[in-house]
N, CA, C and O atoms as CSV, one atom per row, in Angstrom:
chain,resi,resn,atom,element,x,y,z
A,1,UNK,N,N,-30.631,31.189,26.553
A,1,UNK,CA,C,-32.032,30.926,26.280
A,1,UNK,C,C,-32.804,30.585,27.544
A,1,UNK,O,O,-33.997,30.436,27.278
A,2,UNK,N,N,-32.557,30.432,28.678
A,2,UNK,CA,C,-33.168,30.757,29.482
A,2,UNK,C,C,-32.895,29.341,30.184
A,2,UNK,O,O,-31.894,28.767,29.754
A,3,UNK,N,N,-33.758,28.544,31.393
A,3,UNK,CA,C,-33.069,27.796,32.539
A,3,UNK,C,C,-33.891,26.158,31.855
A,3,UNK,O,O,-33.749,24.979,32.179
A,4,UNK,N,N,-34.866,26.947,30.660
A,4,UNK,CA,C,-35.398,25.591,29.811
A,4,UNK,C,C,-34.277,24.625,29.515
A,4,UNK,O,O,-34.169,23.479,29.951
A,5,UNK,N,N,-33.488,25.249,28.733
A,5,UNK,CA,C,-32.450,24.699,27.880
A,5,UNK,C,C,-31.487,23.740,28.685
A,5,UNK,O,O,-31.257,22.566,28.399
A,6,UNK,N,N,-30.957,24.471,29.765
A,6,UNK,CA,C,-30.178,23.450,30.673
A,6,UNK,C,C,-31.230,22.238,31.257
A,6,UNK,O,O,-30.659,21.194,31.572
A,7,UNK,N,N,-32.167,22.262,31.367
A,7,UNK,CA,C,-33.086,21.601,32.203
A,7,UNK,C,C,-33.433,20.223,30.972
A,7,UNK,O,O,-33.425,19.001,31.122
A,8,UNK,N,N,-33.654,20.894,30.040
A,8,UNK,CA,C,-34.009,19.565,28.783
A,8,UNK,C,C,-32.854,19.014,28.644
A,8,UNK,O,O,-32.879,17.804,28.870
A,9,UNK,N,N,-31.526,19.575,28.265
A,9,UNK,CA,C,-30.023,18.852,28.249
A,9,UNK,C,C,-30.123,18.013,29.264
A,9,UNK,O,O,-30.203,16.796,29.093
A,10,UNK,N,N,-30.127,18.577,30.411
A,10,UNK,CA,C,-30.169,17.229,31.613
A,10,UNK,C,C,-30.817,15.855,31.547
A,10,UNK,O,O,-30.176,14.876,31.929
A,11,UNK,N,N,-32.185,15.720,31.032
A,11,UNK,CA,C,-32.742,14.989,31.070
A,11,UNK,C,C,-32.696,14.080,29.993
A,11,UNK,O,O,-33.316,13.018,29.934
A,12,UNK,N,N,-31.616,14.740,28.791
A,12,UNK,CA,C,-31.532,14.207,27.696
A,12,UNK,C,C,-32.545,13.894,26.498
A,12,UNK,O,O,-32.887,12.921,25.825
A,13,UNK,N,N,-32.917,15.626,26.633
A,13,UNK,CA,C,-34.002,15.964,25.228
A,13,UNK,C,C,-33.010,16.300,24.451
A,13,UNK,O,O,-32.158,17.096,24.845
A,14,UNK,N,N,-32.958,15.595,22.894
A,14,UNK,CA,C,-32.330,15.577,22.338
A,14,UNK,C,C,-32.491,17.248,21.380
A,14,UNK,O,O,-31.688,18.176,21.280
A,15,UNK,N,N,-33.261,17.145,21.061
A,15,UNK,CA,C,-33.311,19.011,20.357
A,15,UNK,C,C,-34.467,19.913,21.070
A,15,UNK,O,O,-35.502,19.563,21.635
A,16,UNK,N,N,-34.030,20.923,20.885
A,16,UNK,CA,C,-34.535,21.866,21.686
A,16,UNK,C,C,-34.916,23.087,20.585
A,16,UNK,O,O,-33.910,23.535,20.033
A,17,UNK,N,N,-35.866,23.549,20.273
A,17,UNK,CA,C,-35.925,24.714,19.287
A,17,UNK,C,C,-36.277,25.706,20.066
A,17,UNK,O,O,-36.590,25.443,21.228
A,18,UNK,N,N,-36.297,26.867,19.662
A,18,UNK,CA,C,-36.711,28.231,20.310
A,18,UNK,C,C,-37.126,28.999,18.935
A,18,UNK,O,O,-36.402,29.297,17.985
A,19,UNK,N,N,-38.248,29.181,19.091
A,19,UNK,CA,C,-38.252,30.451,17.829
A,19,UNK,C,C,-38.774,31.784,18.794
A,19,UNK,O,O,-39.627,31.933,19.669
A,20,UNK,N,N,-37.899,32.539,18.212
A,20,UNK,CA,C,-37.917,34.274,18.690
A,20,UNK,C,C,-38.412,34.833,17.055
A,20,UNK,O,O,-37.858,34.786,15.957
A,21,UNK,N,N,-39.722,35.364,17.534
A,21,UNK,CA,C,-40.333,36.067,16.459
A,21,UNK,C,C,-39.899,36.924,16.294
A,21,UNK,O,O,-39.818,37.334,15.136
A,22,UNK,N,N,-39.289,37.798,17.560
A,22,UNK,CA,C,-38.852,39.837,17.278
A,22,UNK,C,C,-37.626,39.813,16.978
A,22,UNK,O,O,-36.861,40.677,17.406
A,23,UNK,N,N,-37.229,38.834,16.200
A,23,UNK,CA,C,-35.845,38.801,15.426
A,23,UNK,C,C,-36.131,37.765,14.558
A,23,UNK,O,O,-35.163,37.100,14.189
A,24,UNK,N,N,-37.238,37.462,14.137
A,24,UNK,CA,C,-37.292,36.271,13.215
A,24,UNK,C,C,-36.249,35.177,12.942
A,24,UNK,O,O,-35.693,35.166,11.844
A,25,UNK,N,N,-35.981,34.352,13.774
A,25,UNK,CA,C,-34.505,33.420,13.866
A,25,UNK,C,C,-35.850,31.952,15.018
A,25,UNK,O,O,-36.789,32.131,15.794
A,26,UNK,N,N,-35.236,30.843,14.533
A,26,UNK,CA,C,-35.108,29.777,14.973
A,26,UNK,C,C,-34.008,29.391,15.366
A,26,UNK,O,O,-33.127,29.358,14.507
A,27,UNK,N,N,-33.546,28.843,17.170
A,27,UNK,CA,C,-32.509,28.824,17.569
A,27,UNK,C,C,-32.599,27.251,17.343
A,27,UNK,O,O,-33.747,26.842,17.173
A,28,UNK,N,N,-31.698,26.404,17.315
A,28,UNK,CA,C,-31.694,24.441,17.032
A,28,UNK,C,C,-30.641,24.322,18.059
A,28,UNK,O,O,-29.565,24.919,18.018
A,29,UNK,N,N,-31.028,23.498,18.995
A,29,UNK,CA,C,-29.753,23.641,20.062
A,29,UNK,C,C,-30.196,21.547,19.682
A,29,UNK,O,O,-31.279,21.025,19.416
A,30,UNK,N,N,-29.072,21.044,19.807
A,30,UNK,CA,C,-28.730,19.599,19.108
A,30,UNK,C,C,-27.778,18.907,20.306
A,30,UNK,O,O,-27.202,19.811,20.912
A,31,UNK,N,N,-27.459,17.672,20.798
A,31,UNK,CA,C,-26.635,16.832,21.261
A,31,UNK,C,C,-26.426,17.196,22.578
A,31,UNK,O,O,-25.290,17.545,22.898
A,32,UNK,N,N,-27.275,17.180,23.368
A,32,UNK,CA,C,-27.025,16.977,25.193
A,32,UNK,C,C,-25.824,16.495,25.504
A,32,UNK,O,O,-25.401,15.436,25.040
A,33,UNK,N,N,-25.103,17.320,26.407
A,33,UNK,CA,C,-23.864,16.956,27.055
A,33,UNK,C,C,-23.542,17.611,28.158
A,33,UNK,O,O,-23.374,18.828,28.230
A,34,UNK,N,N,-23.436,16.736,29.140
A,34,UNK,CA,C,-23.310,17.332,30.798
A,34,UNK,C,C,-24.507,18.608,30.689
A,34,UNK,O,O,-23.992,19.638,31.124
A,35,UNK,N,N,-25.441,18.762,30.397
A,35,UNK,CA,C,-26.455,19.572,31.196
A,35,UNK,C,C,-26.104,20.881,30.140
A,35,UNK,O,O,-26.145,21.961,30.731
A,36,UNK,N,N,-25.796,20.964,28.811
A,36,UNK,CA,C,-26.278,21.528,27.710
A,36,UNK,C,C,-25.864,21.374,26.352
A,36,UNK,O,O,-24.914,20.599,26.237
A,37,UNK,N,N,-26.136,21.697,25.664
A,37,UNK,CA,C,-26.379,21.619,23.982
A,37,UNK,C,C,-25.075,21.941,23.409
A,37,UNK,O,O,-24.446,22.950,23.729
A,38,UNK,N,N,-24.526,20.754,22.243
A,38,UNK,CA,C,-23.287,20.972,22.340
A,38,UNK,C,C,-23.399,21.687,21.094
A,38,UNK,O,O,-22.409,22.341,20.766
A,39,UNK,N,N,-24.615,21.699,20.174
A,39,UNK,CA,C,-24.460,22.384,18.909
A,39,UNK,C,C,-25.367,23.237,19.170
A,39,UNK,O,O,-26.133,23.189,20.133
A,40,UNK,N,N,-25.320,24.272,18.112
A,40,UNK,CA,C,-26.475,25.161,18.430
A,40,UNK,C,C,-26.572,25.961,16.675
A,40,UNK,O,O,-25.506,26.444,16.291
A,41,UNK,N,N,-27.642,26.061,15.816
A,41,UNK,CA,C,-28.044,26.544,15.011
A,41,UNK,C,C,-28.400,27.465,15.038
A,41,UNK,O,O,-28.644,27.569,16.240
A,42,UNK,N,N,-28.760,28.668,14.462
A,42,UNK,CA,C,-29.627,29.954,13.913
A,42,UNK,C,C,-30.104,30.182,12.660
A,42,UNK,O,O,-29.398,30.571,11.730
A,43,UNK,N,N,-31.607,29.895,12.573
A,43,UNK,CA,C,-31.378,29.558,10.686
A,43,UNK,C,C,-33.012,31.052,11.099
A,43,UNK,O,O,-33.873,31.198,11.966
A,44,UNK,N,N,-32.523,31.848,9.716
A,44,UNK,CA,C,-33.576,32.987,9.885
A,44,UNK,C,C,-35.169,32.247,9.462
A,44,UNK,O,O,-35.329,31.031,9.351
A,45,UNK,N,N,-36.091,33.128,9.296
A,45,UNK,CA,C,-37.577,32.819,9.165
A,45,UNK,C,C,-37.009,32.911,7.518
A,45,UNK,O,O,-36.125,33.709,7.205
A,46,UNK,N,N,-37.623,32.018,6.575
A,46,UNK,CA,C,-37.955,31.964,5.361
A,46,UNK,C,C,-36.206,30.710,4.709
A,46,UNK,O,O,-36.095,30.154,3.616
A,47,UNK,N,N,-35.374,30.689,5.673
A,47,UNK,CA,C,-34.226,29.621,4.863
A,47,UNK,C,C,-34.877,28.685,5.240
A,47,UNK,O,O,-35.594,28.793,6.235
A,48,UNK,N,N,-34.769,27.374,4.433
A,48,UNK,CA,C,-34.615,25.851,5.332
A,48,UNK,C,C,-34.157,25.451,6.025
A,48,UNK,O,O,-32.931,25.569,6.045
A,49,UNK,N,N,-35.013,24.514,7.332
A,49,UNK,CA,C,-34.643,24.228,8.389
A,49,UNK,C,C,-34.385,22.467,8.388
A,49,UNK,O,O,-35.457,21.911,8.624
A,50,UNK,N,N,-33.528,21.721,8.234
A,50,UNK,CA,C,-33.400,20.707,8.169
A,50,UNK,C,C,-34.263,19.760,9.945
A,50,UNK,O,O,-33.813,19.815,11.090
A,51,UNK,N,N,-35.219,19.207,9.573
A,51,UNK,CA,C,-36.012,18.459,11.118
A,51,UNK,C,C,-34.909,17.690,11.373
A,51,UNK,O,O,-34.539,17.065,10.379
A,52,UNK,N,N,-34.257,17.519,12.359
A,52,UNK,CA,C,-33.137,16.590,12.917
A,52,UNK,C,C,-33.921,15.254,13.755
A,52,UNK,O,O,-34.735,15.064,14.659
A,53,UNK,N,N,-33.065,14.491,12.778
A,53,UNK,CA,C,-33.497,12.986,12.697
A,53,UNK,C,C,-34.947,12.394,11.733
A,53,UNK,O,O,-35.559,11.335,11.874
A,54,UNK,N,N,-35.173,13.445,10.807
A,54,UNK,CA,C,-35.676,13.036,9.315
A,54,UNK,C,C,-34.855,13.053,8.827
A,54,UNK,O,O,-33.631,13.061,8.948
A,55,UNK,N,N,-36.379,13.064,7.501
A,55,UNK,CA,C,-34.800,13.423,5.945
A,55,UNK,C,C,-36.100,15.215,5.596
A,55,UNK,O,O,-36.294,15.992,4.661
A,56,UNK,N,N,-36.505,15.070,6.710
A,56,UNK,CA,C,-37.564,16.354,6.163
A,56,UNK,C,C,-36.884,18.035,6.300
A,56,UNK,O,O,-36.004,18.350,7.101
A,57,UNK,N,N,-37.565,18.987,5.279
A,57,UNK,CA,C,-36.907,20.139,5.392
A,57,UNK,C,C,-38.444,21.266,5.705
A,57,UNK,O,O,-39.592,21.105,5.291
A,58,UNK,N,N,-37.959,22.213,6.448
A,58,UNK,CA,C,-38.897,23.190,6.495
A,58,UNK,C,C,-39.070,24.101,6.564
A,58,UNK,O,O,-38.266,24.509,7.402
A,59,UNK,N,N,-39.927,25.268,6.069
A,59,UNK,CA,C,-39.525,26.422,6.222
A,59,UNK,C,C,-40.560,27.464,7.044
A,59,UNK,O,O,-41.732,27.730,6.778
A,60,UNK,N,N,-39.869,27.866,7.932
A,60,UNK,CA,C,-40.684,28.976,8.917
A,60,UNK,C,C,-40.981,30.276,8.568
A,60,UNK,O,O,-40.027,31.054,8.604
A,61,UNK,N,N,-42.026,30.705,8.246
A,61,UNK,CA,C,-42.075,32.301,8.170
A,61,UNK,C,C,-43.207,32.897,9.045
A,61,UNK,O,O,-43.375,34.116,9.092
């Protein structure tokens, strides 16, 4: 995902989203560790997206 992603891990941004429209997908990159994301999600446009660290759900289209 590009030199964002390592750069927010570093600093210890805790989630990181990416939405890519020309594939309709939301990427969830979760839990900074040594300088990147130790989880990483793909949830398409129209499933639920759980907001990490609510109790909220949402859906992208």
């Amino acid at each position: 995902m590009g030199p964002k992603r390592t750069d927010y891990a570093s600093i210890g941004i805790e989630n990181y989203w990416v939405v890519d429209g020309a594939r309709s997908v939301v990427h969830v990159f979760g839990e900074p560790v040594d300088g990147d994301y130790a989880q990483v999600h793909t949830v398409r446009f129209g499933e639920p997206l759980a907001v990490p660290g609510t109790n909220a759900t949402i859906i992208i289209d």
